[in-house]
N, C-alpha and C positions, 0 to 999 in steps of 0.2 A: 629941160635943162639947157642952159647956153654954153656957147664954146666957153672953154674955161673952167668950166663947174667940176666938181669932184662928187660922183654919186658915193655915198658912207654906209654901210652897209655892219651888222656885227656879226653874220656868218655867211657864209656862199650859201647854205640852203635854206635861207630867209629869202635869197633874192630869186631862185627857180627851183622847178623840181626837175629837171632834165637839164641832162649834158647838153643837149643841138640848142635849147634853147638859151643857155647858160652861153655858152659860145657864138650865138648868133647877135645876145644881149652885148657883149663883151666886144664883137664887132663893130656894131650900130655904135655904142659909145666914142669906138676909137674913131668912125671915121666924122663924130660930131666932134670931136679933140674933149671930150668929157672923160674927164679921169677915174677910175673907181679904189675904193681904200676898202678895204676887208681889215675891220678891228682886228677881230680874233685871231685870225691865219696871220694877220700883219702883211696882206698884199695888199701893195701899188700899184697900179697900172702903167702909171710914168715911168716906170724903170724896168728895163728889158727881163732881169731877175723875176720883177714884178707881174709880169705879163708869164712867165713859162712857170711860176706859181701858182697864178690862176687855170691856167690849162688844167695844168695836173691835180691841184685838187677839185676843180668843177669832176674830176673824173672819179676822184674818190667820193667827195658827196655825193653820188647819184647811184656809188656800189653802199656803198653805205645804208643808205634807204632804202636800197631793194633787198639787201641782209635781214632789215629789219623787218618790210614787208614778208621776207620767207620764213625767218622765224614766227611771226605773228603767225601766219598760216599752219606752220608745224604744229603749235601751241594749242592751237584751235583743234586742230585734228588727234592732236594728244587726249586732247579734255573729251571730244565725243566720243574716241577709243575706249574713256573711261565710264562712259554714261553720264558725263558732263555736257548741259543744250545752255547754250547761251540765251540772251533777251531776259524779254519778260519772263514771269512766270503768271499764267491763266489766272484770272478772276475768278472763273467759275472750276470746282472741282469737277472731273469726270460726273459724280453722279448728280451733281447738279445741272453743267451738261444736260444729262441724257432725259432728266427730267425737264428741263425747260424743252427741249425735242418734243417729247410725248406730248404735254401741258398745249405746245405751241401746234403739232401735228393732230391734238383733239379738239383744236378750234375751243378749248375749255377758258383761255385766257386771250389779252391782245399781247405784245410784246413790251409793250409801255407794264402793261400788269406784271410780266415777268420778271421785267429790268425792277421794279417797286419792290417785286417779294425776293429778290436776293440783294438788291440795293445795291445795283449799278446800270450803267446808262443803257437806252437800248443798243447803243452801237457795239456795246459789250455782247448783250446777247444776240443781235444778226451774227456776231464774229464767230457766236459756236453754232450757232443753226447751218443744219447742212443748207448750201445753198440752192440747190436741187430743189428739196422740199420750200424754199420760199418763193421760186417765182412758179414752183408747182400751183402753190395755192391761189398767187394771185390771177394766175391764166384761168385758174376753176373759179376765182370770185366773180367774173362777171360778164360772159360774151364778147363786146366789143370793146371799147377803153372803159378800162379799168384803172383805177389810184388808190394804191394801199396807202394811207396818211403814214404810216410808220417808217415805208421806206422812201416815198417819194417817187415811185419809181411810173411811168405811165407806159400801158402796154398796147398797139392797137389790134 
């Protein structure tokens, strides 16, 4: 922006997420003489009103947002209180699970085979294979380097 420019803005916390930054921004403008207009709040920078507006609400946008962040958190910790998990919910049931374990820990299938007989990918099924038991196996596949195709992984 050039001397002269007015940055146009439609809320203070569109343009930072922090006070020092908010303030530091607010600086840098004034000492390029670029003016800033806040639609919503209805601040101007060119007018001294304008300037001790901006102050003090850069100071409420930033309580604001962290209110929101504490609630969020509350909410969160409410819902697990309750036996509410966030995210996904697993692909594979518990005893599917524990079957592709055994299936995969009796060397009966490859993991490409397991991901086929429940119909999803194998990255799905490395995600419930204990991890233990996967690079157990490959350490026992083969004395010096080893490459399971399934996970790509190479051991020396």
């Amino acid at each position: 922006m050039r001397k002269g420019d007015t940055l146009k803005v439609t809320r203070l916390d569109r343009l930072s997420r922090s006070v020092l930054h908010l303030v530091t921004l607010g600086v840098d403008l004034r000492e390029r003489n670029v003016g800033l207009h806040v639609i919503e709040q209805g601040i101007d920078t060119d007018t001294m009103e304008g300037r001790a507006m901006f102050g003090m609400l850069s100071v409420l946008s930033e309580l604001q947002r962290e209110l929101i962040v504490a609630n969020t958190m509350d909410g969160l910790a409410s819902a697990r209180a309750r036996g509410r998990v966030g995210g996904r919910r697993p692909r594979l049931t518990p005893e599917q699970a524990a079957l592709a374990q055994a299936l995969y820990d009796a060397r009966v299938k490859t993991v490409q085979q397991i991901a086929d007989l429940f119909g999803v990918p194998r990255s799905t099924v490395y995600g419930h294979l204990k991890g233990d038991t996967v690079l157990r196996q490959l350490k026992e596949a083969g004395g010096g380097r080893s490459r399971d195709a399934g996970l790509g992984v190479c051991l020396s």
